[in-house]
N, C-alpha and C positions, 0 to 999 in steps of 0.2 A: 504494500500500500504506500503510495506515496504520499510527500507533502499534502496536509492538508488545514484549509484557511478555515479552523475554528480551532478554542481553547476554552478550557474551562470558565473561563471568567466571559467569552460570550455572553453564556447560558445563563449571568447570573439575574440579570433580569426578569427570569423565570422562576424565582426560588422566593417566592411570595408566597409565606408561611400564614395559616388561618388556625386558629387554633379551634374555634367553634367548628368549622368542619371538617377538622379532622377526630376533633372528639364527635360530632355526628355519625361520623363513620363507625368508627369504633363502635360506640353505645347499641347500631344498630344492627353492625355484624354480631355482636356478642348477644343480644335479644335474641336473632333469629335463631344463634346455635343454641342456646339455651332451648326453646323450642324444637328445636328437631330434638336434642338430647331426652325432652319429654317423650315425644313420639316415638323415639326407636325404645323407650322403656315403656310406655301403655301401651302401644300398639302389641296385637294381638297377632295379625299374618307375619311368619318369616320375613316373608317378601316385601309386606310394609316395612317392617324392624330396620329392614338391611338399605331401603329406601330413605327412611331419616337419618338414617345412620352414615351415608354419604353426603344427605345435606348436611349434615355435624361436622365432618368431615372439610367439605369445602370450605364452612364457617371457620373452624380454626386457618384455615390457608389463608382468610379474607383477613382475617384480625392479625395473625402475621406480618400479613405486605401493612398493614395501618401501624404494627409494632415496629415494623422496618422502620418506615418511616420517622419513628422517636428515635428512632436507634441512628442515623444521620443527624437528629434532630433540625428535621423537616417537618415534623409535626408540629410544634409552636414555637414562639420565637425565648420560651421559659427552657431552662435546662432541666430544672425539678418538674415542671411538669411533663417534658418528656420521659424522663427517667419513671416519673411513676404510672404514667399512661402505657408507657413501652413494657413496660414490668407485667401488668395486668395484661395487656393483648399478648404477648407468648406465654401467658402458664398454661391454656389448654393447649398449647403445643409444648408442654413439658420442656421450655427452653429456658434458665436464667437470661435475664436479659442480660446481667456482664459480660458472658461467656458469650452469648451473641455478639456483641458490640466490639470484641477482643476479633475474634473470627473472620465476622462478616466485612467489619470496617476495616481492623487496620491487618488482614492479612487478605480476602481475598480484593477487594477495593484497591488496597496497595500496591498489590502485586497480583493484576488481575493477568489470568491465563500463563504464570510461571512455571513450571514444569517442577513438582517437588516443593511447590510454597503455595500454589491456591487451589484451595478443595473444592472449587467446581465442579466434580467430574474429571479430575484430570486423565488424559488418555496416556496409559503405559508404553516408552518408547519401544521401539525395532531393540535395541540393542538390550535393553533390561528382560524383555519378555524370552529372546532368548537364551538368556541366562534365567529365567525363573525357571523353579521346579515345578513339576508337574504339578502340585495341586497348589500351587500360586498362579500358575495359566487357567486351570479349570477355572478357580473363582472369578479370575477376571474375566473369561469367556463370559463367565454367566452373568454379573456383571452390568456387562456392555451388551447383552441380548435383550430382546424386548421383553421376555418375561424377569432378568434378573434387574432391569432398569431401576422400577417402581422401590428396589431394595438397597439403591446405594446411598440414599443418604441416611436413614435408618442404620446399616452399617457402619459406612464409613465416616460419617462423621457424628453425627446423635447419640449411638454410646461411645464413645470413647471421648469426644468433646464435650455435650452436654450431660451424658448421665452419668459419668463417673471421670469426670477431668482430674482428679487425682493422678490418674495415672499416666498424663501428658507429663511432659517437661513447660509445655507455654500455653497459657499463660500463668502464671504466680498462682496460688491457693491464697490468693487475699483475704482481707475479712469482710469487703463487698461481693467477692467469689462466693464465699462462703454464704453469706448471706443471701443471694439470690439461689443458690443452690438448695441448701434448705428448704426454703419458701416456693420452693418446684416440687420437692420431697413432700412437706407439710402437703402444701395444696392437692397434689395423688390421692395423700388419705384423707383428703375432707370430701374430696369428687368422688373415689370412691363408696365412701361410708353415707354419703350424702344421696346419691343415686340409687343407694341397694337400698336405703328408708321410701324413695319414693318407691320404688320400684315392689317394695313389702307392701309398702298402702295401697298401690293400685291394683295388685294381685291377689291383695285380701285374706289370703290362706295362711300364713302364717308361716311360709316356706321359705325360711330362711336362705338356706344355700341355692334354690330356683332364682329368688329375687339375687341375690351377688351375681351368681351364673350370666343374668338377664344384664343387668347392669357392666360388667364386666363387658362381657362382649358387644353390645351393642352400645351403648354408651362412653365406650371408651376405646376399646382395642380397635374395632372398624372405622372406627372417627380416625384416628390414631394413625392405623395405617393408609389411610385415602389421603390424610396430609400427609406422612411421608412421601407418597407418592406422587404428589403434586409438588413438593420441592424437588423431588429427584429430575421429574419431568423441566422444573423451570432450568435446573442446572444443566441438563444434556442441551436444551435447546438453545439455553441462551448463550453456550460456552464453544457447542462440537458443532460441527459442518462441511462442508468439502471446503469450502475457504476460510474457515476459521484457523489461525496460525498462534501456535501455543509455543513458546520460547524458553533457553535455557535461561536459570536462575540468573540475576544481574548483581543481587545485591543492593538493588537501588527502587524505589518505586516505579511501574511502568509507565511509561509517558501515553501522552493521548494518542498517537499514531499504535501503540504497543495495544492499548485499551479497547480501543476501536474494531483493529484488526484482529483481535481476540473477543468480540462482543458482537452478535447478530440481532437485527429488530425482528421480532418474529411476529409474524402480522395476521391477527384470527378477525373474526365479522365484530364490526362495530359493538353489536352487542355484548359481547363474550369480551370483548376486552376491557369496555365497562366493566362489566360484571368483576372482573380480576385486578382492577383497583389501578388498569395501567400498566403493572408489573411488566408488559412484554415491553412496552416502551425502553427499552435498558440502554441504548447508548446513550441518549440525555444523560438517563441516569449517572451511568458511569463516569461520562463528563463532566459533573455537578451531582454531588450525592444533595445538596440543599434545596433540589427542588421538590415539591410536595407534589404528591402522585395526580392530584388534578388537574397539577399543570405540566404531566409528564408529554403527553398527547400533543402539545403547541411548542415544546421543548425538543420532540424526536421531529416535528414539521424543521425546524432550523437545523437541526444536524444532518438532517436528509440533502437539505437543500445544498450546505455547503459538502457534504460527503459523498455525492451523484450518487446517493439511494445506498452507498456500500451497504455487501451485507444484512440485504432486508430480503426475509425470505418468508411468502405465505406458506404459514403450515397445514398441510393435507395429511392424511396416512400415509400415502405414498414418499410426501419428505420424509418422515420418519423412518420409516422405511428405507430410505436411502442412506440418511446418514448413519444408522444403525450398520446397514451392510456396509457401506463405504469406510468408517471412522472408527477404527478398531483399535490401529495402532498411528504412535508419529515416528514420522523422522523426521529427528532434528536435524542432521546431515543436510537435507536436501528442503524442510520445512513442507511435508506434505504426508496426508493420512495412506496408509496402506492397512490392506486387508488382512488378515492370520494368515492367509494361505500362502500371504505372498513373503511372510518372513519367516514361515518354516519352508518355503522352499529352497530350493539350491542354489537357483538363479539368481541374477541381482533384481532387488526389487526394482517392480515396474510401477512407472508415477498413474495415480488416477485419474481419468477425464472426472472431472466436475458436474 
């Protein structure tokens, strides 16, 4: 990617912080999951259960991107009020928000698409994969395939980052660490214990371990996992592609040309992008984390404009589908995806048409 005439501070004109509606938002993503959360526990068909229990699911992904949001603090122009709005919109995504803000800001934002520094998805090089062992290739096959997709960030980063950072080396075990972590721990057993008393009254019997059973899984584990899987989905798309270019470590933050070229607009119907708060707008984003998700939409119009559209791709099944097969593996060497087949071959790998 070449030179290109926009910078961060363009955008800043766009970073017009409201803090009434973005508590709007909040207040009303968190209503409605509350509400589904009721219905996948009254509700009596499976098949309703597992119905509310995706909208739950969504609903935490929605308060998320509105907890992103504090987590830039883009949500109002108060530090404290970000910090305790942000706090509240990830606990039913089981996230402290420190350990978000450690993460999301100052390692993948910093160091967006580094190879070995940002946990986007990153894709395992030609030369590492063939040195992995066998059951370090399997996992990552599975992974990168469309059924192991919805599991990698649940894996790779949610326990080992969020549910038990202990056993990281970065960030610090602070005593703000500490204290948002807890209050992720607390808040589990009040949502659990809290859901199995509804979930007793509505069922009337007095069936103790039915009502948990009920509550458990509908109320939390399917919610649970329909958000992981909607960040897994936001990180493959908005990170991997046939021209998405992923770079060795620098040492240094990546510049906007590095950001860019490592960052795709992924473009669904009008309404479906409402509906997700913006989220796929990302290269504004990228370029200005301070602008608020309202005004991401008139923020990706000027990056478009000066960037000749780079990088903006409408997603179909069939993209996905592609970059799934195409985007397996990188080489750095030459800065382009190849397939497995084509670095367990003999031959020298062959570049991929686009």
């Amino acid at each position: 990617m070449g030179q290109i005439d926009i910078d961060r501070m363009t955008l800043a004109p766009f970073a017009r912080r409201s803090a009434w509606r973005s508590i709007s938002y909040l207040v009303a993503d968190l209503a409605i999951y509350a509400a589904f959360v009721y219905g996948a526990i009254a509700a009596e068909a499976v098949w309703l259960k597992l119905l509310f229990s995706l909208g739950a699911g969504t609903m935490i992904s929605l308060a998320a991107i509105v907890g992103h949001d504090a987590g830039h603090q883009s949500f109002s122009n108060s530090k404290e009020m970000n910090r305790f709005f942000g706090t509240i919109a990830f606990l039913p995504a089981l996230h402290p928000f420190a350990l978000w803000e450690h993460h999301h800001n100052r390692v993948h934002h910093r160091f967006t698409t580094q190879l070995g520094v940002d946990n986007a998805f990153p894709p395992m090089t030609v030369e590492d994969y063939r040195r992995a062992s066998w059951g370090r290739r399997t996992y990552y096959r599975f992974i990168r395939s469309l059924w192991g997709q919805p599991f990698f960030y649940l894996l790779e980063v949610w326990v080992p980052q969020m549910l038990l950072p202990f056993t990281q080396k970065d960030p610090p075990m602070t005593a703000r660490v500490w204290f948002d972590l807890v209050l992720v721990y607390l808040y589990f057993v009040e949502f659990i214990l809290l859901t199995t008393l509804v979930a007793l009254t509505v069922a009337g019997d007095g069936n103790v371990g039915a009502a948990f059973a009920n509550a458990f899984v509908f109320a939390f584990l399917v919610p649970f996992l329909i958000w992981n899987a909607f960040i897994s989905f936001l990180s493959i798309v908005q990170h991997t592609g046939p021209d998405v270019r992923w770079i060795a470590p620098t040492g240094v933050p990546s510049t906007v040309e590095q950001s860019l070229a490592g960052t795709v607009h992924v473009v669904f119907p009008e309404w479906f992008d409402r509906l997700l708060h913006r989220i796929m707008q990302h290269q504004a984003h990228h370029l200005n984390v301070g602008i608020p998700l309202q005004e991401l939409k008139a923020a990706q119009a000027a990056v478009a404009a000066k960037n000749n559209n780079g990088l903006v791709r409408v997603w179909t099944p069939a993209y996905h589908w592609q970059l799934t097969r195409m985007c397996q593996l990188y080489d750095l060497t030459h800065h382009r995806w190849v397939r497995f087949a084509d670095a367990q071959a003999s031959e020298p790998v062959r570049e991929l048409a686009a």
